[in-house]
MDAnalysis code that builds the backbone (N, CA, C; Angstrom):
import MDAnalysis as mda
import numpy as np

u = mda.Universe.empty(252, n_residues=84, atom_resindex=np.repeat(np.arange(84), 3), trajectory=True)
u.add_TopologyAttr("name", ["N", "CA", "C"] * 84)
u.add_TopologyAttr("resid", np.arange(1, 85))
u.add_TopologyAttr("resname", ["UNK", "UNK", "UNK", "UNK", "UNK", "UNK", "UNK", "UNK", "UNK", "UNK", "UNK", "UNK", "UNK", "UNK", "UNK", "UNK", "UNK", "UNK", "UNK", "UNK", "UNK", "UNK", "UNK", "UNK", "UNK", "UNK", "UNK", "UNK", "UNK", "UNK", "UNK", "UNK", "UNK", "UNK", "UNK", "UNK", "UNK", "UNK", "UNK", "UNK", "UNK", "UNK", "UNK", "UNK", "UNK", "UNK", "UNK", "UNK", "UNK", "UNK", "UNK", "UNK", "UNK", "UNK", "UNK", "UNK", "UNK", "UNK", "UNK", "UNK", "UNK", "UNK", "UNK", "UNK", "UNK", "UNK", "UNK", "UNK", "UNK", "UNK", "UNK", "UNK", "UNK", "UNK", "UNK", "UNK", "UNK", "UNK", "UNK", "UNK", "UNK", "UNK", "UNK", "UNK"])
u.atoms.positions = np.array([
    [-31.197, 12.549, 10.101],
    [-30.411, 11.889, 9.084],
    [-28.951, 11.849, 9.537],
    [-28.485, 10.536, 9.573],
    [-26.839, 10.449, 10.126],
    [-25.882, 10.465, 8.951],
    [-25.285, 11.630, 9.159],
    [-24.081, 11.520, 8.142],
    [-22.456, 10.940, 8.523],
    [-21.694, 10.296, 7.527],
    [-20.390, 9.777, 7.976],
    [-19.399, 10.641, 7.964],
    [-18.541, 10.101, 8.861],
    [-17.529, 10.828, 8.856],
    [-15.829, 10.461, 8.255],
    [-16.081, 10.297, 7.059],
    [-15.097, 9.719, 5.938],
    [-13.977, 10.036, 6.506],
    [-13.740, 11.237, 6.915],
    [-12.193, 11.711, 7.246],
    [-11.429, 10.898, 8.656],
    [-12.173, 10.220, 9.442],
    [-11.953, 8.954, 10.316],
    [-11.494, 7.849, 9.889],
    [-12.586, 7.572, 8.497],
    [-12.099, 5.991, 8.194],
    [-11.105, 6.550, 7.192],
    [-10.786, 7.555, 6.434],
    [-9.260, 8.052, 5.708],
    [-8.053, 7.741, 6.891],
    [-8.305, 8.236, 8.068],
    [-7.160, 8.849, 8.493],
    [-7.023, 7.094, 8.951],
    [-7.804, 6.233, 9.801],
    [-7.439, 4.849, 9.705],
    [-7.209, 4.086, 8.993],
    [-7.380, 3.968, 7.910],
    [-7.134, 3.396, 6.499],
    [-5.409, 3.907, 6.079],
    [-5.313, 4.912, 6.343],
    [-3.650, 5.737, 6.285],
    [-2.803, 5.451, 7.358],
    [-2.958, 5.237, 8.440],
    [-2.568, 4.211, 9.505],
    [-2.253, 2.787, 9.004],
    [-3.512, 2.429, 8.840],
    [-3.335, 0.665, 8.854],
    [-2.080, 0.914, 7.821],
    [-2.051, 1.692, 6.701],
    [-1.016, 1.279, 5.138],
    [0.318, 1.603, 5.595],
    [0.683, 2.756, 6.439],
    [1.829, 3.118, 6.868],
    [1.739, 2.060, 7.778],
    [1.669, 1.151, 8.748],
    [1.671, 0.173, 9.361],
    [2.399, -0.810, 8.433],
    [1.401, -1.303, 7.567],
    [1.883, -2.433, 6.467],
    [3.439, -2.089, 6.226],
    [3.436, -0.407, 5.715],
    [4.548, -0.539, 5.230],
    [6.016, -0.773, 5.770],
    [5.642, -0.311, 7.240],
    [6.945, -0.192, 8.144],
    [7.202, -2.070, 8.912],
    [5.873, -2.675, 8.757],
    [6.049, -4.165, 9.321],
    [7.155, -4.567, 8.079],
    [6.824, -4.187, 6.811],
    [7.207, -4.759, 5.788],
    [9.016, -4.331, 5.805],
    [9.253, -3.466, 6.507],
    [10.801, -2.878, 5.616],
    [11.313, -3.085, 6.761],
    [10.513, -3.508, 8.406],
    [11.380, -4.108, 9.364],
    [12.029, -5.699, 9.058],
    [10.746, -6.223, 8.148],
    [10.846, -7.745, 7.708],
    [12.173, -8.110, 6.452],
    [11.746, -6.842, 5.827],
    [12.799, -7.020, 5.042],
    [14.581, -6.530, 5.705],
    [14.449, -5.915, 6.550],
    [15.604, -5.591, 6.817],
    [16.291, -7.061, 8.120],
    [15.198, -7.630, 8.462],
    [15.264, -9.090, 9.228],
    [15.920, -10.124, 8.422],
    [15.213, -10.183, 7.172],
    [15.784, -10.718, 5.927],
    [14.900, -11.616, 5.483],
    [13.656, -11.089, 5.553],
    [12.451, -12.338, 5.141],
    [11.715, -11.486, 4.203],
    [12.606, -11.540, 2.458],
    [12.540, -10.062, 1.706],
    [11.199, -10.575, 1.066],
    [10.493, -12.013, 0.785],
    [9.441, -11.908, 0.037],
    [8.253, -11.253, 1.122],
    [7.854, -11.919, 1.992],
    [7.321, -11.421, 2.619],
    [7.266, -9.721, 2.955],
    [8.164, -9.604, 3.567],
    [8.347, -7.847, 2.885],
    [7.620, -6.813, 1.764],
    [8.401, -7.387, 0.632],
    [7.745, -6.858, -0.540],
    [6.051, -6.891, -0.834],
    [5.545, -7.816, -0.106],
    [4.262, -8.502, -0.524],
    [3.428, -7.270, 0.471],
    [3.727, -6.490, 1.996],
    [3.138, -6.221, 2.827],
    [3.477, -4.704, 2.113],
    [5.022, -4.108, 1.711],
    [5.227, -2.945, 1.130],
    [3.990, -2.670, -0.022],
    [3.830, -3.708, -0.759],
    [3.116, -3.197, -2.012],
    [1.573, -3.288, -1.632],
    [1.471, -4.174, -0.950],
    [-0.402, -4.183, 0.061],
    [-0.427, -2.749, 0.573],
    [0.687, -2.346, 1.692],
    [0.458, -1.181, 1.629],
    [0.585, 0.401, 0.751],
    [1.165, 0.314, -0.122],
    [1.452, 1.123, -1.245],
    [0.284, 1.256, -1.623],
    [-0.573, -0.230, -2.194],
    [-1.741, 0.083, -2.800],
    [-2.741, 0.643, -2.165],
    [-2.437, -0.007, -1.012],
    [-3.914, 1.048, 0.024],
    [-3.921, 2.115, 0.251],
    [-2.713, 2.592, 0.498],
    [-2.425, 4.141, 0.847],
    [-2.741, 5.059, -0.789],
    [-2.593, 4.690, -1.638],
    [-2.694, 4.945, -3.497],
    [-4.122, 5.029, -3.185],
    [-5.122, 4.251, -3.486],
    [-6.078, 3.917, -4.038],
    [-7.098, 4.743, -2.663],
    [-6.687, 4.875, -1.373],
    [-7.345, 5.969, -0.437],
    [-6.857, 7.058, -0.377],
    [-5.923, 7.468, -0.777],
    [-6.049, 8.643, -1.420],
    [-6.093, 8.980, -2.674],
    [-6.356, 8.416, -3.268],
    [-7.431, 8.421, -5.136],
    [-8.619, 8.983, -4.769],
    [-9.378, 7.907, -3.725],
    [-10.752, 8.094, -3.301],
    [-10.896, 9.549, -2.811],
    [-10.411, 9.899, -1.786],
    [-10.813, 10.903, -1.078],
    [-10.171, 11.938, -1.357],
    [-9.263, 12.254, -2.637],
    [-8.726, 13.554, -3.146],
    [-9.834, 13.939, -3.265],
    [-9.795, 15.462, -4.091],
    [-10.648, 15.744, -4.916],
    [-10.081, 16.306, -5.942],
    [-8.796, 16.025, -6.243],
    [-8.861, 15.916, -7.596],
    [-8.561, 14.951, -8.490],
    [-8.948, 14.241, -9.421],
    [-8.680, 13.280, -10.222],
    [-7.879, 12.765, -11.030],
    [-6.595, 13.133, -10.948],
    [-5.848, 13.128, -12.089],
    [-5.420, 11.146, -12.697],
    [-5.808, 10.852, -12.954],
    [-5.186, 9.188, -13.384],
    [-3.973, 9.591, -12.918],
    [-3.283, 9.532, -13.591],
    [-1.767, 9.402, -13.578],
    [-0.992, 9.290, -12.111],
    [-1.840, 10.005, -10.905],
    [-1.521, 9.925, -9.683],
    [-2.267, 8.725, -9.427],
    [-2.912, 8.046, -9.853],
    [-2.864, 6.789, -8.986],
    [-2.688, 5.523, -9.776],
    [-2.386, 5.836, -11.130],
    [-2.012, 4.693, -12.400],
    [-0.627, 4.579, -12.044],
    [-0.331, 5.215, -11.716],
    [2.081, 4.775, -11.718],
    [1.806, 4.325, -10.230],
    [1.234, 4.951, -9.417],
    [1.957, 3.878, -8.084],
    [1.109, 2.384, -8.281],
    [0.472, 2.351, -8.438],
    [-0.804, 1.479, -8.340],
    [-0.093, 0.190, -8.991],
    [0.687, 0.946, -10.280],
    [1.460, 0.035, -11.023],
    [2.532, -0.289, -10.410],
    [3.869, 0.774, -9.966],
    [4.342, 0.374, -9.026],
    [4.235, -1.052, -7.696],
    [3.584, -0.717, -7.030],
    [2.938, -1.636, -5.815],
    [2.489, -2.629, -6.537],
    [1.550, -2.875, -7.864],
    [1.245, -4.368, -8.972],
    [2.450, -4.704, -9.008],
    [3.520, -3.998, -9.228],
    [4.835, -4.490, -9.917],
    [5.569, -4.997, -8.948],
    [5.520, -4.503, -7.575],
    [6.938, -5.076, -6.375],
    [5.802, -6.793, -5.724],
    [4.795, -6.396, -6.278],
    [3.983, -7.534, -5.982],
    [4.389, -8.838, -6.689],
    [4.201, -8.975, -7.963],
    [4.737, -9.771, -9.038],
    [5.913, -10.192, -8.539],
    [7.021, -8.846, -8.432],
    [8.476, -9.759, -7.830],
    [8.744, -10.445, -6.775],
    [8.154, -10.144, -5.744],
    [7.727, -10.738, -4.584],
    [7.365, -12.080, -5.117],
    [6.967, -12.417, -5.968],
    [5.777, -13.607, -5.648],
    [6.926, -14.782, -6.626],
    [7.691, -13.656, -7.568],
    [8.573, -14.636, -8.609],
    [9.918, -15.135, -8.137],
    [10.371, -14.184, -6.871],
    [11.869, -14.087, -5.894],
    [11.939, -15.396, -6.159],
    [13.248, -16.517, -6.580],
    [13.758, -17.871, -6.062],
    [14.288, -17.601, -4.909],
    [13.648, -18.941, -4.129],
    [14.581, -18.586, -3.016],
    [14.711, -18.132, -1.861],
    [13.374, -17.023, -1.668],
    [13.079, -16.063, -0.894],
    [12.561, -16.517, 0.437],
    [12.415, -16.064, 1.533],
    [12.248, -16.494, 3.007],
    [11.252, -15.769, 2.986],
])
């Protein structure tokens, strides 16, 4: 019987989001701020919601405020006039 090894696809999944996030705050510091915001909060949410999954402990509240957070820089991102 083959078992997985979750703590691989965690630790790549935590990669790829810290990735997102640092493409995103080089972009924004380039000055192409929607774009930015859009890759910050993609990664916010991924990095949130994989480690929701693979805690073990449950608390909502640790993954309801960022989750909302990252929903929220998303929205502005998308409403920016103007934005590059």
């Amino acid at each position: 019987m083959a078992t997985i090894n979750f703590s691989k696809y965690f630790t790549q999944i935590r990669a790829a989001s810290y990735g997102l996030v640092l493409i995103g705050l080089a972009l924004g510091i380039a000055g192409a701020v929607r774009s930015a915001a859009i890759l910050v909060a993609i990664g916010a949410a991924t990095f949130t919601s994989n480690q929701f999954v693979f805690s073990n402990k449950r608390r909502k509240i640790e993954f309801i405020l960022p989750m909302a957070l990252a929903l929220l820089l998303f929205v502005v991102a998308l409403t920016l006039p103007h934005a590059k």
